[in-house]
C-alpha positions in Angstrom: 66.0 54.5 -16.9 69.6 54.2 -18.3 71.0 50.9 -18.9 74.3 49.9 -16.6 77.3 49.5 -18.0 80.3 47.7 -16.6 84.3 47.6 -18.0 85.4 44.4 -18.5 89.1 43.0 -18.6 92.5 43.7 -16.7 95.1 46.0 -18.7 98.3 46.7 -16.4 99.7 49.5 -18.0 97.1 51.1 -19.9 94.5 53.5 -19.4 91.3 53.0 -20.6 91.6 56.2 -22.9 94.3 54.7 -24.9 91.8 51.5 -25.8 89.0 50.9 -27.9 86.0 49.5 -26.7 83.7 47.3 -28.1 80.2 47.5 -26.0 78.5 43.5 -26.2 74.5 43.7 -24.6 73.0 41.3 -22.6 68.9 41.1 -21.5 67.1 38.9 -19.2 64.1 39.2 -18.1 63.5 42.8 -18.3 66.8 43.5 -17.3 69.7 44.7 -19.4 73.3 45.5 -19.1 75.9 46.9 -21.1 79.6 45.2 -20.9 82.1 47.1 -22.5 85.2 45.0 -23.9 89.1 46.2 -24.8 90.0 45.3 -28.7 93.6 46.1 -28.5 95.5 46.8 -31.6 98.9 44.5 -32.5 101.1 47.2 -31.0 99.6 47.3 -27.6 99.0 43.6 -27.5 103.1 43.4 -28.0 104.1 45.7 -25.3 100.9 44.3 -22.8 102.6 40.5 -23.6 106.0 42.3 -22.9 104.7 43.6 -19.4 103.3 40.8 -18.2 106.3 38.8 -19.0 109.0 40.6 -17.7 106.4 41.3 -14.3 105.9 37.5 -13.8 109.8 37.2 -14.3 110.6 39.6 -11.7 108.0 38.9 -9.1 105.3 35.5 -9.6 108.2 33.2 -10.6 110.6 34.4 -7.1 107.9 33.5 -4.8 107.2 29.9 -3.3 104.4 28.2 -4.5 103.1 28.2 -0.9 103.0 31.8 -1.1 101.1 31.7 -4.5 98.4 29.2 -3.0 97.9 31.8 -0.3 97.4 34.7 -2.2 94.7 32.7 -4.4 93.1 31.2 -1.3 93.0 34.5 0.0 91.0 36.3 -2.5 89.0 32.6 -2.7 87.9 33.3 0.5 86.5 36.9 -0.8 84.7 35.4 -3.5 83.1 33.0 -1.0 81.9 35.8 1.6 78.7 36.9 0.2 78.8 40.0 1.8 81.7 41.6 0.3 81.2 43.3 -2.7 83.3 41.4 -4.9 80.7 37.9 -4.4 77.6 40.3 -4.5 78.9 42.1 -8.3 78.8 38.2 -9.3 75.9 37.5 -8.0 74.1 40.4 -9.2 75.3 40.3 -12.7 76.4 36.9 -13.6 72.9 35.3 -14.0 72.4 38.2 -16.4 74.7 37.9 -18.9 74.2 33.9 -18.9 70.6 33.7 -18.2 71.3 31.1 -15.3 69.1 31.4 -12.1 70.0 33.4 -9.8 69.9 30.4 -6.8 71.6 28.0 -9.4 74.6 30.7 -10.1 74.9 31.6 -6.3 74.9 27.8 -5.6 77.0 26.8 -8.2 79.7 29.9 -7.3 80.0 28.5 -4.1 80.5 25.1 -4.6 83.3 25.9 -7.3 85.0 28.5 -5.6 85.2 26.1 -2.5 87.6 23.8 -4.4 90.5 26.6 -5.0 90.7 27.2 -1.1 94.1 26.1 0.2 93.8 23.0 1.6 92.6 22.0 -2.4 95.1 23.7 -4.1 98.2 21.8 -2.2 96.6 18.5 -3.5 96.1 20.5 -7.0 100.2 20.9 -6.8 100.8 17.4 -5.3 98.5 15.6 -7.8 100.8 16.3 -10.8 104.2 16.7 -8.6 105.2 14.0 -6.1 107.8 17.0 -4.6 105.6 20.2 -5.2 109.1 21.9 -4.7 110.7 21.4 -8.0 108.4 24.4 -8.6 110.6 26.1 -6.1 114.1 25.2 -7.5 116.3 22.4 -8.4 115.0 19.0 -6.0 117.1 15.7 -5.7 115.9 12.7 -7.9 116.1 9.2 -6.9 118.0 8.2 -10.0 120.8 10.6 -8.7 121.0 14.2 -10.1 118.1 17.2 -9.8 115.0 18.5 -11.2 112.8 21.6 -11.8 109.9 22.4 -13.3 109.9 26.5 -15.4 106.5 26.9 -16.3 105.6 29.4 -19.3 106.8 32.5 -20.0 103.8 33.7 -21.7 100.8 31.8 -20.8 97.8 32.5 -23.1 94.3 31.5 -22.6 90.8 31.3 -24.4 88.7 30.9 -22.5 84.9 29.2 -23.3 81.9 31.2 -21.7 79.1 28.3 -21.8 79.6 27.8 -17.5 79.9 31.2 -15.3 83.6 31.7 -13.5 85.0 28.5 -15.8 88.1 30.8 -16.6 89.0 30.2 -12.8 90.6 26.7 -13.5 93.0 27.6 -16.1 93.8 31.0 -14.2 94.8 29.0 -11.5 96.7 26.2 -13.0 98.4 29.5 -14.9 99.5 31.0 -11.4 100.9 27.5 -9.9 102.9 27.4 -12.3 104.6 30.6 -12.2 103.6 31.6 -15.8 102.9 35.0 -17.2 99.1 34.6 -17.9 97.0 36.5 -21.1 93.5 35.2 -21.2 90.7 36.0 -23.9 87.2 36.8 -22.5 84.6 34.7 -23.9 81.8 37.0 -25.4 79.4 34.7 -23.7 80.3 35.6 -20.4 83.1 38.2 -20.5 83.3 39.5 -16.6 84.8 37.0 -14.4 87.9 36.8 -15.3 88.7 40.9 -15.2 87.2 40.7 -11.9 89.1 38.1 -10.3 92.0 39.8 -12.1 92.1 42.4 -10.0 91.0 41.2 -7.1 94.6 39.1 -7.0 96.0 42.5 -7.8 94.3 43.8 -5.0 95.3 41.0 -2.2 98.5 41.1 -3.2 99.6 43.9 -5.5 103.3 43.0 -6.5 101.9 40.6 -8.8 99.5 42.8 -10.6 101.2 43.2 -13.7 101.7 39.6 -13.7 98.5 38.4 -15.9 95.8 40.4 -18.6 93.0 40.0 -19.4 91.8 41.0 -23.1 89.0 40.4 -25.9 88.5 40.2 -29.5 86.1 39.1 -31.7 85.9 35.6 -32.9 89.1 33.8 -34.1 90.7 37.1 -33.6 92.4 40.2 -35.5 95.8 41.3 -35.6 96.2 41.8 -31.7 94.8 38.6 -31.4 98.1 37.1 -33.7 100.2 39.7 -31.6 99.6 37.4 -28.6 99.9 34.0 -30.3 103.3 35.4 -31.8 104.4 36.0 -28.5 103.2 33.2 -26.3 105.0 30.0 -25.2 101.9 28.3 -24.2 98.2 28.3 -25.3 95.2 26.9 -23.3 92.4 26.6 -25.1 88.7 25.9 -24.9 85.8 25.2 -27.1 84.4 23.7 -30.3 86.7 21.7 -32.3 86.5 24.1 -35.4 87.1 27.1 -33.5 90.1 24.9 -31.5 91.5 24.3 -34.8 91.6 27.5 -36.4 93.6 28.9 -33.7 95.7 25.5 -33.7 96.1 27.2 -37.9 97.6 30.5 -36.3 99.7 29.2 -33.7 104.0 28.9 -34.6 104.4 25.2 -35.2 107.0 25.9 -31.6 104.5 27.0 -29.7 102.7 24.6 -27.4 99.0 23.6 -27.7 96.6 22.1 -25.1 93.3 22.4 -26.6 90.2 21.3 -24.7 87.0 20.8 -27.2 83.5 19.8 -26.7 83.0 15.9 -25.0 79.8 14.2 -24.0 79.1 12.9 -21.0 76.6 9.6 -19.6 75.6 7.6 -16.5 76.0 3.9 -15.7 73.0 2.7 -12.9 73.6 -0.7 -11.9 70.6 -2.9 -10.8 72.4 -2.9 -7.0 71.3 0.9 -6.8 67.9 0.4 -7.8 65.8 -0.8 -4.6 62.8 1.3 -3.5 65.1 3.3 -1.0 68.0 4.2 -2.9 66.7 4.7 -6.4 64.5 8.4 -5.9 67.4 9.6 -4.2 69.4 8.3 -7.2 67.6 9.7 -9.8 67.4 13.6 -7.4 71.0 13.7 -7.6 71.2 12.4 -11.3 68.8 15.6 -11.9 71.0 17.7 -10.4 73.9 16.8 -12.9 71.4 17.2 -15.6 69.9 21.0 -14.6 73.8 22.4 -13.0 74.2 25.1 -16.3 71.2 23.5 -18.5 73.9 20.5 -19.4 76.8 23.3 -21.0 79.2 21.5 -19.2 81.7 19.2 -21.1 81.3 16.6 -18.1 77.5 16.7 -18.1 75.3 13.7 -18.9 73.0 12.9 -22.2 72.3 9.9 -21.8 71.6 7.4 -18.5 72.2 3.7 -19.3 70.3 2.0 -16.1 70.2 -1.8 -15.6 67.1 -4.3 -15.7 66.9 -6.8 -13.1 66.7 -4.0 -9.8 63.5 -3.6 -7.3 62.9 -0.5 -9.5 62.6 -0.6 -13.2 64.8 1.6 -15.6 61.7 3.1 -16.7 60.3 3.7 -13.3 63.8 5.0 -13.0 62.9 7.3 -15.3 59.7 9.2 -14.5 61.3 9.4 -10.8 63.9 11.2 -12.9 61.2 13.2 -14.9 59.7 14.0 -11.2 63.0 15.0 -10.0 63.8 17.5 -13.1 59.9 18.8 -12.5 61.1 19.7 -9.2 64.0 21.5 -10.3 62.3 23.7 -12.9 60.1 25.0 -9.9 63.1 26.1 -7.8 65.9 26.7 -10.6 63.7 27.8 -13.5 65.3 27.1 -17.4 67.0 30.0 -18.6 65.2 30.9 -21.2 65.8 29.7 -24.8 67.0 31.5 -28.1 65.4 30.6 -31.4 68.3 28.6 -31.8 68.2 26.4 -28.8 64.4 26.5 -29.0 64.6 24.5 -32.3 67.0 22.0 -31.2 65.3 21.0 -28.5 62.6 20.9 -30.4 64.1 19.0 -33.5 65.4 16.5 -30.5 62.2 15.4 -29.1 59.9 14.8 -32.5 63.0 12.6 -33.2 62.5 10.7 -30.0 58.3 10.5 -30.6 59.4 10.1 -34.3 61.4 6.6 -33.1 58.6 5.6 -31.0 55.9 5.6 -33.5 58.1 3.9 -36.6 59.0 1.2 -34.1 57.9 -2.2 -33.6 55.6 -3.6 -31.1 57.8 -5.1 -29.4 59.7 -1.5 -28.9 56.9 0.5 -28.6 57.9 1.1 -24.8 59.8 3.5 -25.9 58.6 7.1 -24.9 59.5 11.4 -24.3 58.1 11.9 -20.9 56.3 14.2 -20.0 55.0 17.6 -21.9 57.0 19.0 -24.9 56.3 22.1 -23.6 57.6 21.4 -20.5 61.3 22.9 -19.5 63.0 19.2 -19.7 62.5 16.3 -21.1 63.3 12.7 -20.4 63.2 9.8 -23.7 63.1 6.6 -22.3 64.2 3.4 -24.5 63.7 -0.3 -23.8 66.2 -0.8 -27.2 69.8 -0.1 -27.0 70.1 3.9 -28.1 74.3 4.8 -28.7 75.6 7.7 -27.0 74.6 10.4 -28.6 74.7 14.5 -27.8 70.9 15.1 -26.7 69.7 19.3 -27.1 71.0 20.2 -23.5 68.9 22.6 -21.6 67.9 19.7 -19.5 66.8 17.4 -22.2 68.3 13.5 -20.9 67.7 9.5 -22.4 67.1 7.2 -20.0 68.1 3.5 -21.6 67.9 0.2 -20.1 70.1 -2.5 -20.7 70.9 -6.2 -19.2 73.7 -6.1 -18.6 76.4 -3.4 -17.4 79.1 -4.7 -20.1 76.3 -3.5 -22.5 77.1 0.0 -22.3 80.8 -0.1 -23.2 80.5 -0.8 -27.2 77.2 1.8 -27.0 79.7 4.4 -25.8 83.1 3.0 -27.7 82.6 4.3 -30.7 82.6 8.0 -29.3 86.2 7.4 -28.3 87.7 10.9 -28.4 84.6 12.8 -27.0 84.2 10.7 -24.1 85.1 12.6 -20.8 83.0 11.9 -17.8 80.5 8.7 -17.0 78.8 8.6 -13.5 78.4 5.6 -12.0 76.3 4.1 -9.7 77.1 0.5 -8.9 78.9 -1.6 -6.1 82.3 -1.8 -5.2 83.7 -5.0 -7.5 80.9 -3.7 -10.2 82.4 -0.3 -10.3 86.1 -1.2 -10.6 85.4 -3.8 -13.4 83.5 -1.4 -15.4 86.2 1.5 -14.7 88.3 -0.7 -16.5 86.4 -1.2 -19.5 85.2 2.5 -19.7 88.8 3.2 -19.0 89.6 1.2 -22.2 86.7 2.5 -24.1 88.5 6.4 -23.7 86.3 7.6 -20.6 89.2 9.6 -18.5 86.5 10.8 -15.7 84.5 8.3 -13.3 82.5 10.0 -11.1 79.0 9.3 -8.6 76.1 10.6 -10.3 75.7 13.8 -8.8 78.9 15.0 -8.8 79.3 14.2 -12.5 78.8 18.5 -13.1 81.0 19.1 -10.0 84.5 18.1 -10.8 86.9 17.6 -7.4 90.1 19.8 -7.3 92.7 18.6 -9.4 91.0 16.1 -11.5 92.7 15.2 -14.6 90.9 17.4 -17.3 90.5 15.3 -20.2 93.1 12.7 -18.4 95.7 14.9 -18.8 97.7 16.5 -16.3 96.6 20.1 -15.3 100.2 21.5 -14.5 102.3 18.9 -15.2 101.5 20.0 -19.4 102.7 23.5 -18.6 106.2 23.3 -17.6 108.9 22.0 -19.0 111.2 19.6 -17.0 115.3 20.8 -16.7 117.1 18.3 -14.9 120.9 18.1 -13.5 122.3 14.7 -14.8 124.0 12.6 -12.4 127.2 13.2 -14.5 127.2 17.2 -14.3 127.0 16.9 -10.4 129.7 14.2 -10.3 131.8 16.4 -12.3 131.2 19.8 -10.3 132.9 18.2 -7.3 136.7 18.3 -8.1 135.9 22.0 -8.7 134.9 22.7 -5.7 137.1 24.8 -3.6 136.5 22.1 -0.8 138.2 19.3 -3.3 141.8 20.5 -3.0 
């Protein structure tokens, strides 16, 4: 039986003949599929940036944004019907190259797509722009004078692979914005973005020259420093060594939004912990700990839950362990490389490691359940610091007294700190937004919706579009001077 093999990426204005392709191989579960990926050399890298350029000149940056917003909602809307073929190619072949359940990808698509409908993307727009219109053309300021927002030329992206469809946001933002848009597949998961590509080009094909989509290898090759050379803007995604060796290639002129890796943690106050409230707690904090085996940057490692509730923080904790039991059964663990094996591994004798060197005072500390099982849960009486834990479902559950007690645990992890979910009353939960706030958390989320981010969140507590353009504004002064030159002034 031959193995299937699928094209990935978007290259307006070239044939596949004229490219080489690299062929990557992905297996799961007795199933196996080829993906082949373009390597372009520096040449066609020039004249693709060159293309998509003067294509975004000529056509994405003359329409309204209204119009772009429909265009994207439009294929949105085909991603989101299950029974066209578009949503049933991700379906079928996403949880193969990432190894994801099938029922977790086809959940997780759905709920993602569903936040780049319309109605979403207007408060994407309005979120960084209090008159979305200065995307439009010139708009009066209070302060007298106008304003308008250019976004990029050349937009170029590269794009991390660790969650399916996660090229979507920066895509997006690319399009509001009017930009150009080049983005790099990730080797990890490589088909997404060519697919939704040219399913844009498809709903509306005066813009399909407007964006690419390429590959190379690594930190790149000559191609690869093509684009950079060319680019006004790069978004990028990943580790911080990889972020900084393409920071090392970039012109000192060109703009740089990196995005690297962050950690993530919940805050359970004793008010959420009576016998009602707390299982259902602890199903939804599972859910934030199995969406993607924990890849996300906003995902949790660690759960700081407060003493003094109808339910302990350990009984917390095996409700939690239940919880992620439950999971496995419906949304099996994809399953692990050598790699991943050993960290996880290496993580939990380091928890049973702790328990058994500690005193007898701390000896409630504890990794629940099997090792062999597909999670795990260490629970600590002691203060633990935020720490990364292995992912792939492995979570520490830590009680403290007091909620004020988690800020300097988490402090000291400054500029990694994204996301913390919070589960605490109204007065609780502004007070300790406030401190967390301080501490460098730029996400505060329920628990539950901590792997979920809402449209037009503030990624990394920047601004999603608002870093893209560039501001040109009409003094006061320039339009005061136009009027005696105007043929109405004689």
């Amino acid at each position: 039986m031959s193995i299937p093999r699928i094209q990935a990426g978007y290259l307006p204005g070239l044939a596949a003949a004229e490219v080489e392709w690299q062929v990557l191989r992905f297996a799961q579960s007795g199933q196996a599929l080829e993906v082949e990926v373009p390597v372009l050399s520096a040449a066609q890298m020039d004249a693709l940036a060159a293309r998509v350029r003067q294509a975004s000149a000529l056509h994405l940056k003359t329409m309204p944004v209204s119009e772009i917003i429909a265009v994207i909602d439009q294929a949105i809307a085909r991603l989101l019907d299950r029974s066209d073929p578009c949503r049933q190619q991700a379906e079928a072949f996403l949880p193969l190259v990432s190894g994801y359940d099938q029922d977790m990808v086809r959940l997780g698509l759905t709920g993602f797509f569903k936040t780049f409908r319309a109605a979403q993307l207007r408060r994407f727009v309005a979120e960084d722009f209090a008159n979305p219109q200065v995307l439009d053309g010139f708009q009066p300021t209070p302060k007298g004078g106008a304003v308008r927002a250019f976004g990029p030329d050349l937009l170029v992206h590269n794009w991390a692979g660790n969650v399916p469809a996660l090229a979507l946001w920066s895509l997006v933002c690319g399009l509001l914005v009017k930009a150009g848009n080049i983005g790099k597949l990730p080797s990890a998961e490589p088909l997404f973005a060519g697919w939704f590509a040219r399913l844009l080009a498809e709903v509306h094909p005066p813009i399909a020259d407007c964006f690419a989509v390429v590959w190379w290898r690594g930190a790149g090759d000559e191609g690869a420093s093509a684009l950079y050379a060319q680019a006004d803007t790069v978004l990028a995604y990943g580790g911080n060594e990889a972020l900084d060796a393409i920071r090392r290639r970039l012109p000192v002129t060109t703009r740089f939004l990196p995005h690297g890796h962050k950690l993530g943690f919940g805050v359970v106050s004793a008010s959420a912990l009576d016998t009602q409230k707390a299982p259902a707690l602890a199903r939804l904090a599972a859910w934030d700990v199995m969406r993607y085996d924990q890849q996300g940057c906003y995902s949790p490692h660690v759960f700081y839950v407060q003493r003094g509730g109808a339910v302990s923080p350990r009984v917390f904790a095996n409700y939690l362990a239940g919880e992620l039991a439950n999971l496995q059964r419906r949304f099996p663990r994809r399953p692990l490389d050598v790699e991943d094996s050993t960290a996880v591994a290496r993580w939990q004798q380091g928890v049973e490691w702790k328990a058994l060197s500690a005193s007898s005072a701390e000896s409630a500390d504890q990794l629940i359940g099997s090792p062999q099982a597909a999670w795990s849960v260490a629970y600590s009486e002691t203060h633990q610091a935020l720490a990364p834990t292995a992912t792939q479902r492995t979570i520490q559950v830590v009680a403290v007294d007091a909620l004020d007690e988690v800020v300097p645990l988490v402090a000291p992890h400054s500029r990694f700190l994204q996301t913390a979910g919070v589960a605490a009353a109204p007065e609780e939960l502004f007070r300790l937004a406030g401190l967390l706030g301080a501490a460098g958390v730029t996400r505060i989320s329920a628990i539950g919706s901590m792997s979920m981010p809402e449209a037009g969140w503030h990624h990394d507590g920047r601004f999603n579009l608002l870093d893209l353009v560039r501001m040109v504004e009409i003094e006061n002064s320039a339009e005061l001077a136009a009027e005696p030159l105007a043929p109405y002034a004689d």
